[in-house]
VOGU-3710 file (C-alpha; in Angstrom, 3 decimals, decimal comma):
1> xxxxxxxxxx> 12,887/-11,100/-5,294  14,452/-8,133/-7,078  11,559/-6,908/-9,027  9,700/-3,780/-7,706  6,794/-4,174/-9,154  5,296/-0,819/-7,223  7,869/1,214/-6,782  7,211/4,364/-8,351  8,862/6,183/-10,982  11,499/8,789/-10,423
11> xxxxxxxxxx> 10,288/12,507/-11,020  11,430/12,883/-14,668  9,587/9,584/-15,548  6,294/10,262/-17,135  2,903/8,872/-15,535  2,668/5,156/-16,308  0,319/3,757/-19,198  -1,618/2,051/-15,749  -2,381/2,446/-12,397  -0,439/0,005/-10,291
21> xxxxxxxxxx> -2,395/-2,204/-8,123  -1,963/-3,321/-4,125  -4,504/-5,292/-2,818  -3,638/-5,363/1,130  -3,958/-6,879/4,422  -4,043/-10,485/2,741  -3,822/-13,364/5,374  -5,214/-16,944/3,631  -3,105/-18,232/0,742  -6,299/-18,665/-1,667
31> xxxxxxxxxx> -6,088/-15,028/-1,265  -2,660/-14,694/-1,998  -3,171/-16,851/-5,419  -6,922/-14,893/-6,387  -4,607/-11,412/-6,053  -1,889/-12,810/-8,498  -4,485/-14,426/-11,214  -6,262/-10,975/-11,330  -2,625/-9,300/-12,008  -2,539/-7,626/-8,998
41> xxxxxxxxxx> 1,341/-5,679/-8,754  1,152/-6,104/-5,402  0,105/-7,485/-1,981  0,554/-6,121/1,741  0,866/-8,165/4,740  0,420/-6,136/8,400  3,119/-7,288/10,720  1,298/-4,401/13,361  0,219/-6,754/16,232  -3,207/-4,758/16,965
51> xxxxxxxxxx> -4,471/-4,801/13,662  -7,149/-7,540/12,721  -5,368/-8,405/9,670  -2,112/-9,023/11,259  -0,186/-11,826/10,578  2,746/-14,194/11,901  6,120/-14,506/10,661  5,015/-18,036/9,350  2,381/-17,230/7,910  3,855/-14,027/5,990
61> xxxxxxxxxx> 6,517/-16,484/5,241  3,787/-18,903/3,494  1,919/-16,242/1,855  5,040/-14,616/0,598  6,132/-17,461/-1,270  3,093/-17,732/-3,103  3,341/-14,663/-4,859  5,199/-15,511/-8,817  7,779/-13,279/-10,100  6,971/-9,518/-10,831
71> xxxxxxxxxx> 4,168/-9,264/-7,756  5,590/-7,271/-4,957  5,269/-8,355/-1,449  4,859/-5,528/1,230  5,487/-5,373/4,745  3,428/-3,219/6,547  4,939/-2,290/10,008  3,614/0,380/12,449  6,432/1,992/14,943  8,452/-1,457/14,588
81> xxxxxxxxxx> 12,080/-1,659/16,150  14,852/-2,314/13,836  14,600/-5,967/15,607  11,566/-6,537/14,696  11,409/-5,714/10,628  15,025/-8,169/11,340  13,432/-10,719/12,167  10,039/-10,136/9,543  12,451/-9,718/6,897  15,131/-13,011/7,752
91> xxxxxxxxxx> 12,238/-15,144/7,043  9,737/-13,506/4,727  11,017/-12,533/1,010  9,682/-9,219/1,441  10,015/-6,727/-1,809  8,734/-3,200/-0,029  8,242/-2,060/3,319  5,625/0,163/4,167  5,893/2,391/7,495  2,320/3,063/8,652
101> xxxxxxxxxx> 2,826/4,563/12,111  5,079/7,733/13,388  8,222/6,903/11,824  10,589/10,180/11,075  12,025/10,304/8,128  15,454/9,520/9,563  13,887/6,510/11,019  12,788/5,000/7,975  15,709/5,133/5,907  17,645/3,857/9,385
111> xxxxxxxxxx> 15,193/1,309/8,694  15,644/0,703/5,420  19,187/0,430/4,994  19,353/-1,857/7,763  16,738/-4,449/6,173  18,327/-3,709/2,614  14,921/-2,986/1,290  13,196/0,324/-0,257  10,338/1,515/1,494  7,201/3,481/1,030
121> xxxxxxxxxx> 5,974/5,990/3,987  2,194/6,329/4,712  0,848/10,322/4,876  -2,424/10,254/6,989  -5,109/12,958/5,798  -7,103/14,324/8,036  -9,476/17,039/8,351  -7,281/19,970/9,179  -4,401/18,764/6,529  -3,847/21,433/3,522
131> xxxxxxxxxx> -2,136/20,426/-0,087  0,736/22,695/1,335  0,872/20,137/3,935  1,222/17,098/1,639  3,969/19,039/0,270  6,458/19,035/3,060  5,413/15,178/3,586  6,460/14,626/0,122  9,717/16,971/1,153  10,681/15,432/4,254
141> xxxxxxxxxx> 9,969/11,411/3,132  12,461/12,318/-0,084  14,114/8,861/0,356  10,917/6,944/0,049  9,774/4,958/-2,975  6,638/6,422/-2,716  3,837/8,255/-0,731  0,724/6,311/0,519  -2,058/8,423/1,194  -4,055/7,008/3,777
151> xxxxxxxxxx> -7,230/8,742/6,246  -6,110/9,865/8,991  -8,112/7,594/12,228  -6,645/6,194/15,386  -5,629/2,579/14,506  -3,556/3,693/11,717  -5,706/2,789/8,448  -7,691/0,013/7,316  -10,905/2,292/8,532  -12,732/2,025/4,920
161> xxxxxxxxxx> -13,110/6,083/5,048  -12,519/8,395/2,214  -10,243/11,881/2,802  -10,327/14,719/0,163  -8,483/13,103/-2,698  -8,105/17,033/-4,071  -5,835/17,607/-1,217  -2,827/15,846/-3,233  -1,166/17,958/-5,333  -0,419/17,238/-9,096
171> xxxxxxxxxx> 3,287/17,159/-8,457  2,981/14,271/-6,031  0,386/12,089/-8,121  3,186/10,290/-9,534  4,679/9,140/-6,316  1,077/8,640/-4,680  -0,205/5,622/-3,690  -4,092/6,182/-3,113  -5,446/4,579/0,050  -8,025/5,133/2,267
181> xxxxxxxxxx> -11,549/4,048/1,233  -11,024/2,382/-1,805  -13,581/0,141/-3,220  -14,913/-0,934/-6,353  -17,642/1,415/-6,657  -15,484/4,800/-6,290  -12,108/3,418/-7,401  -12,508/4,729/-10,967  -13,808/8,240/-9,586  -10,302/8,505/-7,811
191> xxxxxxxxxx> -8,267/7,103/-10,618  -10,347/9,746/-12,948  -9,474/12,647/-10,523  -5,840/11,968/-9,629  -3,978/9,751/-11,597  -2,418/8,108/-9,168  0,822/6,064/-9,737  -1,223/3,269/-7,956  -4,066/2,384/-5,575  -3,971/0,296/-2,361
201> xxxxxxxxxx> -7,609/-1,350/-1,223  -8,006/-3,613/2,264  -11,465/-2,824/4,078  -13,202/-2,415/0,389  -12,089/-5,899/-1,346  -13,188/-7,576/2,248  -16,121/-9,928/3,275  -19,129/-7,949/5,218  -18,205/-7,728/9,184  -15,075/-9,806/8,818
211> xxxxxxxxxx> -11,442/-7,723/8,402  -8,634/-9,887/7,257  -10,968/-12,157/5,261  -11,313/-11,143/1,291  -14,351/-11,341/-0,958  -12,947/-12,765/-4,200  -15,672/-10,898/-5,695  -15,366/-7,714/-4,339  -11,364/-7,910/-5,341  -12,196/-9,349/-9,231
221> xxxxxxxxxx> -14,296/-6,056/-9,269  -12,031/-3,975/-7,579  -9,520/-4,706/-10,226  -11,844/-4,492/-13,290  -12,786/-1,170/-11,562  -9,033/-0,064/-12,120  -8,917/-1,486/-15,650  -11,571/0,142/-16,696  -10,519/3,554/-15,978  -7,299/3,706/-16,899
231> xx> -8,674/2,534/-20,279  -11,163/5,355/-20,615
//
């Protein structure tokens, strides 16, 4: 798959006419289908062992293969060896990667290169990070795609908390990819605010009590939440 369906413009592009959508942490193939009928751009799979929305290689490999033409498929790794995304990557047609853990920004284009993919690094905000701090993310992770903005907690995301979406400066809204909280009820409240190039939902498009498992419903609304404010 060549398409890049979220990889964000380059800095002379203007904002797109949408916000770019990445439903993640998908792990049933119903799922994988419900994301592409609702035009989803894109869909994450965790290949971070610990996480309760992890995955295996063949069933990434499954999923993957379910998504048509024009839908990204993310990998989402979390301090992975070069070994590991190797062997991820060999068998699942993987569009993105998406570092989520302490990777340095030498690291991930190491990373990169050697899996022939672009990649998108995640910025954790926590309650001590300042805009100016944001900045020299954006600074240091030059190489990436894009920036995915995530709340800063100990298991590295998927918490279903909200940071201080103020904290992102303009000049990095069109490289952002909004994480961190998202659901269908303050989706359009962020979109309003920031303008992100795109959003990224997991804990908020998920059935009550049970991570990994989606609520079509709560992802059909998530979506319509998008749609409706980018169209007013």
């Amino acid at each position: 798959m060549t398409d890049h369906a979220l990889s964000t413009p380059g800095a002379a592009a203007d904002l797109p006419p949408r916000t770019r959508i990445k439903l993640c942490g998908l792990s049933r193939p119903d799922d994988v289908l419900h994301a592409a009928a609702l035009g989803a751009d894109a869909i994450g799979l965790v290949f971070y062992p610990k996480s309760p929305r992890a995955v295996s290689i063949a069933q990434a490999a499954e999923l993957a293969r379910l998504a048509p033409p024009f839908v990204s498929v993310v990998g989402l790794f979390v301090n992975a060896t070069e070994a590991e995304i190797e062997a991820v990557v060999r068998e699942v047609p993987l569009t993105l990667l998406q570092f989520h853990g302490d990777e340095t920004p030498e690291q991930c284009d190491a990373l990169g290169r050697a899996a022939r993919l672009p990649w998108l690094r995640a910025v954790r905000v926590g309650p001590s990070t300042q805009s100016a701090d944001l900045v020299e993310s954006g600074l240091r992770y030059s190489k990436a795609r894009g920036l995915l903005f995530d709340t800063l907690v100990p298991d590295y995301g998927g918490s279903g908390k909200v940071f201080d979406w103020s904290l992102i400066p303009a000049e990095l809204a069109r490289r952002a990819v909004l994480s961190g909280g998202l659901n269908a009820q303050n989706v359009g409240d962020a979109i309003r605010q920031l303008r992100p190039f795109a959003v990224d939902v997991s804990s908020g498009i998920e059935v009550e009590g049970a991570k990994g498992v989606k609520d079509h419903a709560r992802m059909a609304a998530f979506v319509r939440a998008v749609r409706e404010a980018d169209a007013g």
